[in-house]
C-alpha positions as CSV (number, residue, x, y, z in Angstrom):
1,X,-0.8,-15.5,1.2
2,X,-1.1,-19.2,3.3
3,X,-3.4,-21.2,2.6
4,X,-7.3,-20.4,0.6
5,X,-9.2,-17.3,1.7
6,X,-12.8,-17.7,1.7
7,X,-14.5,-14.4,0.0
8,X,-17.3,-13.1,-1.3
9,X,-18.2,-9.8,-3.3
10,X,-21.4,-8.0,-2.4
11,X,-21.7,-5.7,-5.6
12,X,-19.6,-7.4,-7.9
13,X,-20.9,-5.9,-10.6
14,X,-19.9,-2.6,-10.1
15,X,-16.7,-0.7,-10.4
16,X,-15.1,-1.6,-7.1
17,X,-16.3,-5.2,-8.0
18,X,-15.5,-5.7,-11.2
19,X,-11.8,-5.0,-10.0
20,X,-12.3,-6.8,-7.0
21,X,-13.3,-9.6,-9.4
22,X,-9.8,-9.0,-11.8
23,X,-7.6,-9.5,-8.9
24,X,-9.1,-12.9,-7.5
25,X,-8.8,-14.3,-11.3
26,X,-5.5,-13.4,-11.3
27,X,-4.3,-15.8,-8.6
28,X,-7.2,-17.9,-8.6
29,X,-6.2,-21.2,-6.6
30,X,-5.5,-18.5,-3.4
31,X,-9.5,-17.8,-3.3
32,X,-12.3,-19.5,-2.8
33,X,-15.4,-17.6,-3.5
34,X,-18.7,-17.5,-1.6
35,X,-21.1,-15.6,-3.1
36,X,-21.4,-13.0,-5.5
37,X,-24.5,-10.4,-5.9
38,X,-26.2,-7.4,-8.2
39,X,-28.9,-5.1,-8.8
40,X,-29.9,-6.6,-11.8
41,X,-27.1,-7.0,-14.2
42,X,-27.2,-10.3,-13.9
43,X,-25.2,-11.0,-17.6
44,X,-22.6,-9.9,-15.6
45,X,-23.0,-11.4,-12.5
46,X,-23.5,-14.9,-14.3
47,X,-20.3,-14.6,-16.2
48,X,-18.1,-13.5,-12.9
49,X,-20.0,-16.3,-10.9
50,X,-19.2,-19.3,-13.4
51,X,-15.1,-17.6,-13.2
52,X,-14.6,-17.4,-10.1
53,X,-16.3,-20.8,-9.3
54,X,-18.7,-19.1,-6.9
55,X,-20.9,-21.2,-4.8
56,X,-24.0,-18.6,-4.9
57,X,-24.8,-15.7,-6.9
58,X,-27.8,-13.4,-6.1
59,X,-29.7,-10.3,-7.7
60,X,-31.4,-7.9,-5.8
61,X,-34.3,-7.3,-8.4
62,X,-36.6,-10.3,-8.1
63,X,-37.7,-9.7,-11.7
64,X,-34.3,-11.3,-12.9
65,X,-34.9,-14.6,-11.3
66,X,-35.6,-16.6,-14.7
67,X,-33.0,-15.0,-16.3
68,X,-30.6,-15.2,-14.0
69,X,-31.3,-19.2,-13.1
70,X,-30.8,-20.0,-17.2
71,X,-27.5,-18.1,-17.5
72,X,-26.0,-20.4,-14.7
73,X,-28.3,-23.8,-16.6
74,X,-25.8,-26.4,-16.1
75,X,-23.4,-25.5,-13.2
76,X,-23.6,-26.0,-9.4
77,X,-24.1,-22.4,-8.7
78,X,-27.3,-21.9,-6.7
79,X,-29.4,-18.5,-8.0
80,X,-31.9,-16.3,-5.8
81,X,-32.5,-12.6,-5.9
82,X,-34.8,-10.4,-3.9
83,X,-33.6,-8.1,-0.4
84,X,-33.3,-11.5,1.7
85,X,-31.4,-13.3,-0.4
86,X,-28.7,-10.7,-0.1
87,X,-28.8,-10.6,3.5
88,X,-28.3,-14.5,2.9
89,X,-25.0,-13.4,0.6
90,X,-23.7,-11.8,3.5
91,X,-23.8,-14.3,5.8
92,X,-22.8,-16.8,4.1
93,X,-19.6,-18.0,5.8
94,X,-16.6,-16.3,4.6
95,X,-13.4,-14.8,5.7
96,X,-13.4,-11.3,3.7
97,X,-16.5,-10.3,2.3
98,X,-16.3,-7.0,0.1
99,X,-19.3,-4.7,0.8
100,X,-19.3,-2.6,-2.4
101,X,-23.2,-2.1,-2.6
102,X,-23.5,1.7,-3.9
103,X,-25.3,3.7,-1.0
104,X,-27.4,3.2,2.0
105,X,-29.0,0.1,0.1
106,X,-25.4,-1.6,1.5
107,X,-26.2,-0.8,5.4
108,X,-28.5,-4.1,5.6
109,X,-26.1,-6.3,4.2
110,X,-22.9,-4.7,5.6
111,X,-24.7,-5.2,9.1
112,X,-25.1,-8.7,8.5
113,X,-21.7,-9.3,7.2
114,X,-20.0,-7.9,10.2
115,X,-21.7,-10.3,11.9
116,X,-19.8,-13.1,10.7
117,X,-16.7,-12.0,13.1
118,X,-14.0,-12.1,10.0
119,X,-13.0,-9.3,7.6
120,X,-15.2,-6.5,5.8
121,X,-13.8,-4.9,3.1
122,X,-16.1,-1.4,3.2
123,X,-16.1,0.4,-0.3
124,X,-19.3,2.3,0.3
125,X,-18.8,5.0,2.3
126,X,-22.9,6.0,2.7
127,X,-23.7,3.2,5.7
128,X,-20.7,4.6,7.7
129,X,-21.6,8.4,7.2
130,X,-25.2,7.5,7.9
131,X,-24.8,4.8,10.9
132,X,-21.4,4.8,11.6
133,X,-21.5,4.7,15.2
134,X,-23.9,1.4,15.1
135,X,-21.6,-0.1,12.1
136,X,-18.5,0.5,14.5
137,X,-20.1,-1.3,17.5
138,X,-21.1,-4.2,15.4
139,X,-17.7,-4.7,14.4
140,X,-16.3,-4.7,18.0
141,X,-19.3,-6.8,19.8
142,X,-18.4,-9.2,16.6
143,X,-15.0,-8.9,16.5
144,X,-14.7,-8.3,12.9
145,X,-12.1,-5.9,11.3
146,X,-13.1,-3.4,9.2
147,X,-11.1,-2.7,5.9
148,X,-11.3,0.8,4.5
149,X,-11.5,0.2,0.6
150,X,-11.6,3.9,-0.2
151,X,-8.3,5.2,-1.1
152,X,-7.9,8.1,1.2
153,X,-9.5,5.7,4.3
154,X,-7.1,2.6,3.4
155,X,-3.9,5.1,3.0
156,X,-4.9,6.1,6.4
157,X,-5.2,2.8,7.6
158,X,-2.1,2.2,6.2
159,X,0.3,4.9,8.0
160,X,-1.8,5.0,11.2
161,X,-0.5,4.2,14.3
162,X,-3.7,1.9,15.7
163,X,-1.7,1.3,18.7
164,X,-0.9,4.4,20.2
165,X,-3.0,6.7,18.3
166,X,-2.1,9.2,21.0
167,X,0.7,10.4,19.0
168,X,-1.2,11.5,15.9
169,X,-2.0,15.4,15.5
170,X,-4.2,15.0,12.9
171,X,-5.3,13.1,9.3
172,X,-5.0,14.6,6.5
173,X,-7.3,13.6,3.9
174,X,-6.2,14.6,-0.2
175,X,-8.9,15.3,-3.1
176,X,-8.3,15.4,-6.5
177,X,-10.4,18.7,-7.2
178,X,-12.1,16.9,-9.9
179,X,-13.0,18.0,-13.2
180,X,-14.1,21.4,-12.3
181,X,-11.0,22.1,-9.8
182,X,-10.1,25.0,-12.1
183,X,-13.8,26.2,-13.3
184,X,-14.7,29.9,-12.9
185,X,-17.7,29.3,-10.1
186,X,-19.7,31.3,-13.5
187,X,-19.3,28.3,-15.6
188,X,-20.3,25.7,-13.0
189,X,-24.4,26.4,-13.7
190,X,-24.5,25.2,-17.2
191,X,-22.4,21.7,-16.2
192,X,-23.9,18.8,-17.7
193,X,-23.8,15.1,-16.7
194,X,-21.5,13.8,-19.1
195,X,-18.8,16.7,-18.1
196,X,-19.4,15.9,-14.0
197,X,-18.8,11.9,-14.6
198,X,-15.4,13.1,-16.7
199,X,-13.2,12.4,-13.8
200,X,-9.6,13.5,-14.9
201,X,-8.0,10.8,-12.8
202,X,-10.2,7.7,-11.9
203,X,-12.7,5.3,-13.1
204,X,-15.4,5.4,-11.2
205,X,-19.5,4.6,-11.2
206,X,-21.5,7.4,-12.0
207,X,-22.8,8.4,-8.5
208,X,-19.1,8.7,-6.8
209,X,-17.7,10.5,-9.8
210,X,-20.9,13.6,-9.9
211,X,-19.9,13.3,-6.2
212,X,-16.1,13.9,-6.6
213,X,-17.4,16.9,-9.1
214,X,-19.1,18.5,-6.4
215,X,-16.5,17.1,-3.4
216,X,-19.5,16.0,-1.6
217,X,-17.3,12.6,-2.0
218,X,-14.5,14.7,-0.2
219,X,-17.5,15.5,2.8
220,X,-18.5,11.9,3.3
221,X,-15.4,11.0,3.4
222,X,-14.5,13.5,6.7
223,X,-17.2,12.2,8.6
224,X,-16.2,8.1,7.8
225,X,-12.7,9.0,8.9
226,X,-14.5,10.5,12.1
227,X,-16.1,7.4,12.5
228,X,-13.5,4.8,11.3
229,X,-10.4,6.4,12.9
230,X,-12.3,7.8,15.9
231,X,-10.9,11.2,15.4
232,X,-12.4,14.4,16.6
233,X,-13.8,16.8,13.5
234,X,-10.8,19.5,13.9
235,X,-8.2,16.5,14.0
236,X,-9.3,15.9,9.9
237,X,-7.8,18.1,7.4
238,X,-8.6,18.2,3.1
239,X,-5.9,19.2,0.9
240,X,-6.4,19.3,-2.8
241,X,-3.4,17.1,-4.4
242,X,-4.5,17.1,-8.2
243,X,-2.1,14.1,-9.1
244,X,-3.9,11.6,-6.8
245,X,-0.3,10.0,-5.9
246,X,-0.7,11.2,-2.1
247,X,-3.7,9.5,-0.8
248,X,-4.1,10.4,2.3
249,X,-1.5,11.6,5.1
250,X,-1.5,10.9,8.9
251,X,0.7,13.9,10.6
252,X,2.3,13.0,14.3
253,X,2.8,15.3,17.4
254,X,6.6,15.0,16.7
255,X,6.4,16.9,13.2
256,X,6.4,13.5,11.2
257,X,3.9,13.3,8.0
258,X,3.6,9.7,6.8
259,X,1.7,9.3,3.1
260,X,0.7,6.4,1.7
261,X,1.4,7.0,-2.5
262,X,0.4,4.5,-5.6
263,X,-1.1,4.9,-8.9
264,X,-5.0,6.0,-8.8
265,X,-5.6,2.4,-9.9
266,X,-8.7,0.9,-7.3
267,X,-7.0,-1.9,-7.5
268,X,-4.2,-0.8,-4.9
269,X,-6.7,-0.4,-2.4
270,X,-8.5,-3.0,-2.9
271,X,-5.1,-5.2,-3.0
272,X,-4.0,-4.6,0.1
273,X,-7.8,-5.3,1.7
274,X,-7.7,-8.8,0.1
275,X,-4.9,-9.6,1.3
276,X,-4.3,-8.4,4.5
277,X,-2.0,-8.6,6.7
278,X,-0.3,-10.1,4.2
279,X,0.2,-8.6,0.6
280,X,-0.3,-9.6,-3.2
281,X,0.5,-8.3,-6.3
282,X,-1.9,-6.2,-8.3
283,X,-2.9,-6.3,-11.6
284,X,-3.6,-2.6,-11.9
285,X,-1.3,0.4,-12.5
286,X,2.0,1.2,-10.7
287,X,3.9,4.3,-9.5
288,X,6.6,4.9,-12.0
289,X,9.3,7.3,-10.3
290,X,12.6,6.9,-13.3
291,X,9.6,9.4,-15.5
292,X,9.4,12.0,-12.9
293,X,6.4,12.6,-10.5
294,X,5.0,16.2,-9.6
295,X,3.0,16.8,-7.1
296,X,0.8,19.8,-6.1
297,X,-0.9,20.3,-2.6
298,X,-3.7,23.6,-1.9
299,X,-6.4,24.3,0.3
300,X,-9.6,23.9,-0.4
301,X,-11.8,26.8,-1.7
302,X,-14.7,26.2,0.3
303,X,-16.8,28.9,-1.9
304,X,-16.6,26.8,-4.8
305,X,-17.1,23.3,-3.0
306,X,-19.6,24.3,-0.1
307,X,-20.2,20.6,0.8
308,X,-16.8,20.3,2.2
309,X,-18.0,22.8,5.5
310,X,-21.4,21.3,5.6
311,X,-19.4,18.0,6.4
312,X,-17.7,19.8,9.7
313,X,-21.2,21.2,10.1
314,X,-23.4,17.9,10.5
315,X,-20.6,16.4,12.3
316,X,-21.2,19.4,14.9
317,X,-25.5,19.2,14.6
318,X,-25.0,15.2,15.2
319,X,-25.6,12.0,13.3
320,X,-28.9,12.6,11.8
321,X,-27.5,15.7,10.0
322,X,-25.1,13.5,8.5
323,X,-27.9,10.4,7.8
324,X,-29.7,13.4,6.1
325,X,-26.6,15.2,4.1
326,X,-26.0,11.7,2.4
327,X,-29.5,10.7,1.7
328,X,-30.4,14.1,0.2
329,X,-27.4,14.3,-1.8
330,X,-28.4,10.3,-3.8
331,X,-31.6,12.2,-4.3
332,X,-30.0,14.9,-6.0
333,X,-27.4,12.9,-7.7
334,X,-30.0,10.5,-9.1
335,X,-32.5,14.2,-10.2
336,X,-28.6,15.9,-12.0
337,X,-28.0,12.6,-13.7
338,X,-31.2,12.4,-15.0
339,X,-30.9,16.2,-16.4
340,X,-33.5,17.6,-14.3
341,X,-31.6,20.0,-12.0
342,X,-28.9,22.4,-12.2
343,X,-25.2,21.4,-11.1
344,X,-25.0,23.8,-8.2
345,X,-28.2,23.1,-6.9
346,X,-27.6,19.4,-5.7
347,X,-24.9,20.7,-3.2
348,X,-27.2,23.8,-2.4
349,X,-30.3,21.5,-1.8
350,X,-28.7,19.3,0.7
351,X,-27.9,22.2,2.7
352,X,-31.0,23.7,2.7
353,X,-32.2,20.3,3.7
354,X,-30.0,19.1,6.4
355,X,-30.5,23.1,8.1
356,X,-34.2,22.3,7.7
357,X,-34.2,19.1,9.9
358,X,-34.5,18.7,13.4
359,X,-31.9,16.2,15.6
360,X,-33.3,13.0,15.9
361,X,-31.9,10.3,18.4
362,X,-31.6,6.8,16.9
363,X,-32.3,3.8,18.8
364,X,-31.4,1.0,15.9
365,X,-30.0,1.1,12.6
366,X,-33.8,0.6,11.8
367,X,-34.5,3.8,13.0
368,X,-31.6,5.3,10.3
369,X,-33.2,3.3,7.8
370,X,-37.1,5.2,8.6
371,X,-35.7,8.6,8.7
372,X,-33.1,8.2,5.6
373,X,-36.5,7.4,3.7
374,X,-38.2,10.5,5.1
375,X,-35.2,13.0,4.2
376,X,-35.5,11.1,0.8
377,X,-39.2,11.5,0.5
378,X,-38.8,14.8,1.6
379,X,-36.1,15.8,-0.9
380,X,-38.2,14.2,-3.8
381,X,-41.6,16.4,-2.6
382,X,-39.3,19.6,-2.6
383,X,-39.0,18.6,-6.2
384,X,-42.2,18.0,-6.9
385,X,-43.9,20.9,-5.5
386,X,-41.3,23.5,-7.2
387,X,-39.6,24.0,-3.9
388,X,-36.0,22.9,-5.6
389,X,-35.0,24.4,-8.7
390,X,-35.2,22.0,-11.4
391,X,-35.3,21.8,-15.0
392,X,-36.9,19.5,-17.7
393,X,-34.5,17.0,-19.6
394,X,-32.7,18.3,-22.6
């Protein structure tokens, strides 16, 4: 790369940040960095703010505040937390800003950030399921390019023909299958928490992994390509590829099928967003062919990962189906993590609450952000009052 990139790294605490955070460190004096922000983990946040030289670093829980301000006592990095403070994060001036705030709690600041008319690298895929047609305008009123982050989106990007997109017959997303790929559908009741987060191939936080285990990952995914790629529904295709070396594959009108392959290292991804439209090296894993590389592709059974056709479905009902799949599905992510509710019933759940909605018209991305808190209130009352299976901890 020419030249010093200004960056900064909404959620650089998480997964997607933390590696976002390894590669900067690795060639420093190419980076300058903005700001960096949290939840509340702000040990973290301290120790990757006085590395990377960063110019502001905020927490989104207010109660940190004190904390926070000691652990950066005697540097020139300035400390605030609270909602509008991250909304500051974002627009503080910077040429690729990372957006890797887990769920629709990232839609405020990715607005903001696009804003800025640079780069946003976008590793949560929630805001674009949920308001991807109001992200997408942003982007072009503002000029900014958006950077897929997710590795089936940025292989995508990678292969597709922007240009003359005329040409392409379809995308063709690939899915690991997950831990439970090969589980008898019997078996699948009695999963616990600790066996969904097991991903066999990738690190990954919490939510996405119990997401990967259910493929509701695979589901959001369909409708951000939708929205990224601007590709109708039946133009998107899932394959389960087990190895996660494929993926993601664009096929053409003249039989061609380009692939973009690499270790299942975030890094890759996130590499290639950081630098673009140039390159770097990574310091994650690499392809290494002189061992021998197999590689397996199926359909998806659609019995044993429902949420895969309920994708196809909201895209058909409209956007507030899909603003509703996603937000009931961090419900019932958050109620199985916490041991309160059967496996098969957070998949089951969403269903039975996006068929349960009516379509809503939105008029803002304010308007997404009232009725993804009604779906969520709604989801959590279900609970309450019996009307979703659920069980007691332990």
């Amino acid at each position: 790369m020419d030249g010093v990139k200004t960056v900064s790294i909404l959620g650089a605490t998480g997964s997607v940040g933390r590696s976002t955070v390894d590669l900067i460190l690795s060639t420093p004096e190419k980076f300058s960095v903005q700001a960096v922000t949290c939840n509340r983990n702000v040990e973290l946040l301290a120790e990757q703010a006085i590395k990377l030289n960063a110019k502001l670093a905020v927490a989104a829980d207010p109660a940190v505040y004190a904390d926070l301000k000691q652990k950066l006592s005697g540097t020139n990095i300035e400390a605030a937390v609270g909602p509008d403070a991250l909304l500051t994060a974002a627009t503080h001036p910077a040429e690729w800003i990372m957006a890797a705030i887990v769920g629709m709690a990232g839609l405020p600041s990715i607005m903001k950030a696009i804003e800025q008319g640079g780069c946003v690298a976008i590793a949560n895929k929630e805001p674009l399921v949920a308001a991807g047609p109001f992200v997408i305008a942003a982007a072009k009123k503002a000029g900014t390019t958006l950077l897929p982050v997710d590795s089936e989106h940025n292989a995508i990007f990678q292969v597709f023909d922007h240009d003359r997109p005329a040409g392409i017959e379809k995308i063709i997303l690939t899915a690991s299958g997950g831990p439970f790929l090969n589980t008898p559908m019997a078996d699948l009741e009695n999963i616990t928490p600790a066996q969904a987060v097991a991903h066999p191939n990738w690190s990954m936080g919490t939510k996405i992994s119990v997401d990967s285990a259910t493929m509701m990952n695979k589901a959001l995914e369909i409708i951000e390509a939708h929205y990224l790629f601007n590709m109708a529904p039946e133009k998107i295709d899932v394959m389960v590829h087990p190895q996660s070396i494929v993926h993601s594959m664009v096929e053409y009108a003249d039989g061609s099928v380009l692939a973009q392959m690499g270790a299942p290292d975030m890094r890759t991804p996130i590499a290639h967003t950081l630098a673009w439209p140039q390159r770097m090296p990574t310091t994650g894993q690499k392809l290494d062919f002189s061992k021998g590389l197999q590689m397996d592709f199926q359909p998806v059974d659609e019995k044993q990962f429902p949420a895969i056709p309920l994708a196809y479905e909201c895209l058909k009902r409209g956007p507030s189906a899909c603003v509703a799949m996603n937000a009931a599905n961090e419900v019932m992510v958050d109620v199985f993590l916490n041991n309160k509710t059967p496996f098969l019933e957070i998949v089951k759940t969403v269903r039975s609450i996006v068929e349960s909605e009516m379509e809503k018209r939105f008029a803002s991305v304010s308007d997404i952000i009232e009725y993804d808190g009604h779906v969520r209130e709604r989801t959590k009352s279900g609970i309450t009052t019996g009307h979703i299976n659920v069980k007691k901890a332990g």
